[in-house]
Structures are given as C-alpha cells and as structure tokens.
C-alpha positions as MATLAB code, in Angstrom:
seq = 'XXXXXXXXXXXXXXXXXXXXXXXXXXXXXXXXXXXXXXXXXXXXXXXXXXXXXXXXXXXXXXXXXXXXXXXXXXXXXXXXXXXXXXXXXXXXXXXXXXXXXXXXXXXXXXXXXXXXXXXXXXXXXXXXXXXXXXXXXXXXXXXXXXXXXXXXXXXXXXXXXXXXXXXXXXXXXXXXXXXXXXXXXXXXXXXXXXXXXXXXXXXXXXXXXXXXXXXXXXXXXXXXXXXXXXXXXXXXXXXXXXXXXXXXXXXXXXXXXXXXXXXXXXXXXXXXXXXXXXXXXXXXXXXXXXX';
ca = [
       5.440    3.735  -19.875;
       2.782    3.504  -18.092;
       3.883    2.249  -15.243;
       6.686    5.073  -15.111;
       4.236    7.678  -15.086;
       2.729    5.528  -12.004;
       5.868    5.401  -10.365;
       7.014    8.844  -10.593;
       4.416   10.806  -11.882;
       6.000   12.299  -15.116;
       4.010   11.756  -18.016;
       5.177   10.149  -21.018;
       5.185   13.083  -23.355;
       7.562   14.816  -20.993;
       9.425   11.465  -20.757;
      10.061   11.574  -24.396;
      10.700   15.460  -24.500;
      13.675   14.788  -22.202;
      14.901   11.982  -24.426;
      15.361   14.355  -27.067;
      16.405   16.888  -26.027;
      18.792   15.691  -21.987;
      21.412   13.236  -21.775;
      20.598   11.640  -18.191;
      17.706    9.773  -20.068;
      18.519    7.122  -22.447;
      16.069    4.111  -22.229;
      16.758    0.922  -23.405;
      15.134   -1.064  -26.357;
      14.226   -4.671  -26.559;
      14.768   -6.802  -29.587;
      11.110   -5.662  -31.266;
      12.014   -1.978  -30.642;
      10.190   -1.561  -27.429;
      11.755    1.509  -25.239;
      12.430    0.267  -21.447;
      13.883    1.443  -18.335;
      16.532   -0.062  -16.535;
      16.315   -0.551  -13.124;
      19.391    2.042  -12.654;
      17.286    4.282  -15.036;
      14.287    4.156  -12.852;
      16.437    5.175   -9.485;
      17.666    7.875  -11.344;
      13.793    9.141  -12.477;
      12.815    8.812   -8.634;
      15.317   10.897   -7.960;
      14.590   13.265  -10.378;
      11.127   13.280  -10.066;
      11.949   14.634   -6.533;
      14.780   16.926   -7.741;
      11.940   18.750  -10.222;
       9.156   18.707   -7.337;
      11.520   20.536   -5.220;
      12.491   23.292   -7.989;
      15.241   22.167   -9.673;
      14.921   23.069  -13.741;
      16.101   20.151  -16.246;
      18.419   21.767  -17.569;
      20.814   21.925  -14.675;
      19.704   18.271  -13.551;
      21.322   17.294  -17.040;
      24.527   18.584  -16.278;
      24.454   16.317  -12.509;
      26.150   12.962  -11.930;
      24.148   10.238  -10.251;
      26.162   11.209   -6.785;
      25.311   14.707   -6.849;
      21.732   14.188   -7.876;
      21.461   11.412   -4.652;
      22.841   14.223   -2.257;
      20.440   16.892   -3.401;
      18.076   14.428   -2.909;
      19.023   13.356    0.517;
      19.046   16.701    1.454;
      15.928   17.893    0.559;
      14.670   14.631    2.887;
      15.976   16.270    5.691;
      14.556   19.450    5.211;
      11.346   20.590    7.002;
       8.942   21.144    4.228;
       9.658   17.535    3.049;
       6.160   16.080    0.349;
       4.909   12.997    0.776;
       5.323   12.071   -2.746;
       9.239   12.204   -2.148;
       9.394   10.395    0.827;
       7.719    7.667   -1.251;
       9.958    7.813   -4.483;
      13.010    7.529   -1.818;
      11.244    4.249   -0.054;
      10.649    3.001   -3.622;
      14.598    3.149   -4.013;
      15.197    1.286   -0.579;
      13.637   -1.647   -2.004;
      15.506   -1.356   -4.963;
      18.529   -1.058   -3.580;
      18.040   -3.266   -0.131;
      18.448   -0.340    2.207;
      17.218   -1.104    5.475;
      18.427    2.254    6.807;
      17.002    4.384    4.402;
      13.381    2.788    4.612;
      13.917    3.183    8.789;
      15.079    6.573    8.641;
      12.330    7.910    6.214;
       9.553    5.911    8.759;
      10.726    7.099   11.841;
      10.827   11.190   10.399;
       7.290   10.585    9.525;
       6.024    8.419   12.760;
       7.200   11.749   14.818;
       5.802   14.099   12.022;
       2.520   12.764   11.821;
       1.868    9.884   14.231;
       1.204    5.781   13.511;
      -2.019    6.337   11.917;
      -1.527    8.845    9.627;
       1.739    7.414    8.565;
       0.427    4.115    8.010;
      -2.123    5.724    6.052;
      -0.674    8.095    4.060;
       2.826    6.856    3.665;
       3.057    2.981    3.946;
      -0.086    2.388    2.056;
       0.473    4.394   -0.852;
       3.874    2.999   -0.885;
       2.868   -0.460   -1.172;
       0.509    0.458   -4.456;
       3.757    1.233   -5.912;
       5.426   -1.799   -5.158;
       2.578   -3.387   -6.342;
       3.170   -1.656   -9.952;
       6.867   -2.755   -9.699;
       5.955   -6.259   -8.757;
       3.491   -6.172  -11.648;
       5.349   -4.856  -14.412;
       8.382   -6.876  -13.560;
      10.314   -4.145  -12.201;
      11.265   -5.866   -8.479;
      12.711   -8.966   -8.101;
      11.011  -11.167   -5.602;
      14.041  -11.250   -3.217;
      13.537   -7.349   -3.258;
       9.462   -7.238   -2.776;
      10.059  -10.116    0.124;
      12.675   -7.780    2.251;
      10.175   -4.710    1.921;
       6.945   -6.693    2.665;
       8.918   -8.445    5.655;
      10.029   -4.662    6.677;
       6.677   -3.453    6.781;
       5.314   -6.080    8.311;
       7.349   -6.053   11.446;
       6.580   -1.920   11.240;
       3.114   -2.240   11.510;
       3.013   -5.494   14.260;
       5.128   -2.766   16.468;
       2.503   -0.174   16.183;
      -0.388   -2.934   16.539;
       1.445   -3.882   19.891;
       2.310   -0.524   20.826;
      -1.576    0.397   20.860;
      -3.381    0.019   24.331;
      -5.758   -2.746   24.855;
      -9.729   -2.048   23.695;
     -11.999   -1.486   26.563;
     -14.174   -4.325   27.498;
     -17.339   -3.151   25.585;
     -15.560   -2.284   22.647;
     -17.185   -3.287   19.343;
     -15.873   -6.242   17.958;
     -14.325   -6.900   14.187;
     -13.237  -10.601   12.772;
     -10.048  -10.266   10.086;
      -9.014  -12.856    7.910;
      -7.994  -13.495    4.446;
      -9.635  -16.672    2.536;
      -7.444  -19.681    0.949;
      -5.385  -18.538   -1.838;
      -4.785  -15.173   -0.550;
      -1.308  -14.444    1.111;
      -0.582  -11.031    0.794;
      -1.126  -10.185    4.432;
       0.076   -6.746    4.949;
      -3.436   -4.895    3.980;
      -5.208   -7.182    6.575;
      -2.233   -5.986    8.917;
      -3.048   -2.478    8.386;
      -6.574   -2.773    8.801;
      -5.981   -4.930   12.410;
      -4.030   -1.440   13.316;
      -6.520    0.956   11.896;
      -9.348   -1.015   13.548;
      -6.911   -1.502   16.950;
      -6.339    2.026   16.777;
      -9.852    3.573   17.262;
     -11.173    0.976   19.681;
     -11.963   -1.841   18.360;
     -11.354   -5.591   20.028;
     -10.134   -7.532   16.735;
     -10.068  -11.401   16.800;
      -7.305  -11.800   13.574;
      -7.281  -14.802   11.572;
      -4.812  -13.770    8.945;
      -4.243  -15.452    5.481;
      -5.449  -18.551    3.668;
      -7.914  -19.343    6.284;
     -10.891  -21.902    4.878;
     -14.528  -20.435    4.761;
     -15.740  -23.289    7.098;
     -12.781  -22.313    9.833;
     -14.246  -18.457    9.854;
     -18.078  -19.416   10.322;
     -16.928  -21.429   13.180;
     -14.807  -18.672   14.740;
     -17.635  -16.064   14.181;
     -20.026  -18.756   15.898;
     -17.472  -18.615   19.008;
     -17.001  -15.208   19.303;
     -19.494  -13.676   17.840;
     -17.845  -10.342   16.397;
     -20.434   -7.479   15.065;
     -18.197   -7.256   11.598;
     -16.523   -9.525    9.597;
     -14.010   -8.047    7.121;
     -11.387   -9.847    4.116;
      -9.495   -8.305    0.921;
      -8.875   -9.697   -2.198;
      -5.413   -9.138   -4.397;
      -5.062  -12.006   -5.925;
      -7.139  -11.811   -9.116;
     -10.209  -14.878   -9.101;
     -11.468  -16.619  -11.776;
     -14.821  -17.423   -9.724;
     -17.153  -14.962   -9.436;
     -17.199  -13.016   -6.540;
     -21.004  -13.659   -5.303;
     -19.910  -17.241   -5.711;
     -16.913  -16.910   -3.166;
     -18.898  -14.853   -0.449;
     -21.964  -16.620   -0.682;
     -21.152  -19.092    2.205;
     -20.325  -16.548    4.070;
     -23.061  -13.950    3.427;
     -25.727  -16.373    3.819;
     -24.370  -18.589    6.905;
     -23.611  -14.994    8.595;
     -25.864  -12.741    9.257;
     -23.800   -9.615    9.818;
     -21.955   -7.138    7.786;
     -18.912   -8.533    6.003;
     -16.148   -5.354    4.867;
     -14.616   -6.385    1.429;
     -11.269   -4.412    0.347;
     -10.669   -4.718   -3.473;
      -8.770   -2.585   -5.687;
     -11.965   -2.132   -7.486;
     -15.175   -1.788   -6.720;
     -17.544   -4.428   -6.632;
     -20.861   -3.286   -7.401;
     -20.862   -4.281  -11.162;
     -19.837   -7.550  -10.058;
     -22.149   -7.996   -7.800;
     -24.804   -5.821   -7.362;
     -26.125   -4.558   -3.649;
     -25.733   -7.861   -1.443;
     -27.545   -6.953    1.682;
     -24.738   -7.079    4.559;
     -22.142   -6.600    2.086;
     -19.495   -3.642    2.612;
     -17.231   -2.436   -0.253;
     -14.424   -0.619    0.836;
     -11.232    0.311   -2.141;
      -9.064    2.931    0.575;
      -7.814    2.967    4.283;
      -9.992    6.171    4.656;
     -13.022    4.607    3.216;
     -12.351    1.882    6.090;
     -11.977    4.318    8.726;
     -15.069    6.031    7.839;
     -17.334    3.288    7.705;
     -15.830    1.805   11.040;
     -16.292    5.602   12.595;
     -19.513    5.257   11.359;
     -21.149    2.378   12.811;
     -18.891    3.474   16.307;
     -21.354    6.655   16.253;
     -24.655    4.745   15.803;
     -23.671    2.634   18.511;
     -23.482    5.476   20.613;
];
C-alpha cells in the first residue's frame, strides 16, 4: 500500500474507506490474503487521484466508467490551471500503457509553460522517482521502464544540444558514473543542469573504471568531479570513493537517494547532494565565489 500512497498520494485509510463503501475500487488478493492492485486498478487511481485534486467528490466518480473518467481527465490536462502532480500521474500512465503521444504532448505543454530547466526539474525528475517505485515494487514491466527511460533520454540529449556552447573560461565539471552503475538518466540531467548555467562539462557516462576517471581528470583537469549512486552497494561507501578522494584533490559531488553523512562522516572534498535543486545551488554557489 505503500507504494500506492507513493504513487498517487491517497493514503491507505482513505484507500480502504473507498473499498467499503465505492464500487470502482476492488483490489485483488493473493493466495495468503494479501490485498493488491492491478495494473488496470492503478490507471484507474491515477486517474482518480487527478479527478479528486481537481474537485470532483467520490461519490459521483463511483457512478463513472473508465472512458468517462479518462476524458475528464484529459480535459482537465488541457486546461490552464493544470498541477504538476497531474501531469505526473498522466506520464505515469504513458508508461503503463506505451503512449508515446501522451508522454510528448504532456512535455511539450510544460517545455512552453515553464522552460527546459524547470521542466526537467520539476516534472521529469519527480517523474522518474515514481517509476522508480513502480520498477521497485514490481509494478512496470521492464519492456515498459526501457521505452520511458529511452524517451527521456532522447528528451533531455535535445535540450543538452539545444543549449549554447560555455564560454571559454567557464568553470569546468567531470560526469561519470562508476562500474556497475547504468542508470544514466540522473547523470543526463545533471550534464543539462550543469550545461545550462555555464558550465564546460567533459561527460564520461556509465560504468566507467575509477582508474579511467583519474586519468581523464589528469588530462583535463576539471575544478569538480561529480557521480550518483542507484544501485544499492554492498561495500562501504568510503571504501568506493577512497581512490578517488585521495588521488584527487578537488571536490567530488555525490547524488544518493540518501544522505551520506552517517555513512561516512565529513570527508574533506566530499559533496553530498540528494535533489536537482540541492545541485543547482551548490554549483550557483561556487559560480559566485569565483566571481
């Protein structure tokens, strides 16, 4: 349940209220009694977590079909006053359902509402925490994680190309994600984000050996250094950014989910970031002590 309340941010008392007492909500049960949704089910909560957000009362949603409920929905999309939260539900449901057109349309509306940064930021990234939940709880299949990743991805290489070239003094960040990490599409955003207020990045991208980024850094001799983690280590972290911390004497950005301060204390050149805006700030900051 929790998961659902993740997803589309009714809580699981009010979940169970509507069981009782609605008929659009009828979860199903595994052999040892265990309530699930279905992956229909879940569509239709997106869309009603919307539906409710937007002022509809539960008692008329119970007397909607699926159809009805999907062009309300679509609909209030269109509207002018559209929340963010909806727009996400609705490109949660593209990946369910493979719909290249409905992920497009929903990115485009909010590249000319808000511009590439802020849509990156407070669209596509909160978006991919969810389908990290899905992926996690078993709720997307691969096929569909794959065709949303590979979506986003070529999204967010347009805007990185789109961006103007950085001046030649511009400060200088080195990307990369170490072997056994794959998921590129953070590292992505964070080459646009950095791209995007100036910065020259030199990107690596995944599964790149410690030994091949010490020599890079030798060559080119960027002022930050900057990796994320997703994949969960059984190695302590100190352990895997040792080499680096002590063959590299400049300040290497970390992205976790978590922060890492339990785990490892205050490393000196060690940056702990857990948000795009926590990324931006620190890279704003050292762009204003440069000054």
């Amino acid at each position: 349940m929790t998961q659902i309340e993740t997803l589309t941010g009714i809580n699981a008392h009010t979940l169970r209220i509507w069981e009782r007492r609605y008929n659009f909500l009828l979860p199903d049960r595994t052999a040892t009694n265990i309530r699930y949704y279905s992956d229909e089910q879940l569509r239709r909560l997106l869309n009603i977590a919307v539906l409710i957000r937007n002022g509809y009362r539960v008692s008329k949603i119970d007397q909607m079909q699926d159809q009805e409920m999907q062009n309300l929905v679509q609909g209030i999309l269109l509207g002018p006053e559209i929340l963010n939260d909806d727009d996400i539900n609705r490109l949660v449901i593209s990946m369910l359902e493979l719909d290249e057109e409905a992920f497009n349309q929903i990115y485009q509306r909010n590249i000319t509402r808000k511009g590439l940064l802020a849509c990156m930021t407070e669209l596509i990234y909160p978006f991919l925490k969810q389908v990290g939940v899905l992926w996690m709880n078993s709720k997307a299949i691969p096929a569909q994680e794959h065709f949303i990743s590979n979506l986003v991805r070529q999204k967010i290489i347009s805007a990185i190309d789109s961006l103007p070239n950085p001046s030649a003094d511009a400060p200088t960040i080195l990307l990369f994600l170490l072997e056994g990490e794959f998921h590129e599409i953070g590292l992505l955003m964070a080459n646009f984000i950095a791209k995007d207020l100036g910065w020259k990045v030199y990107y690596l991208g995944a599964n790149v050996p410690v030994e091949n980024v010490i020599a890079t850094q030798t060559n080119v001799k960027a002022q930050l250094m900057m990796t994320m983690f997703i994949v969960p280590r059984a190695q302590e972290m100190d352990e895997i950014l040792k080499p680096l911390i002590s063959d590299i004497n400049i300040p290497l950005i970390v992205s976790t989910k978590e922060n890492l301060k339990n785990q490892i204390g205050n490393i000196k050149n060690l940056i702990n970031v857990t948000s795009p805006e926590e990324f931006i700030s620190y890279l704003n900051t050292v762009n204003d002590s440069s000054l």
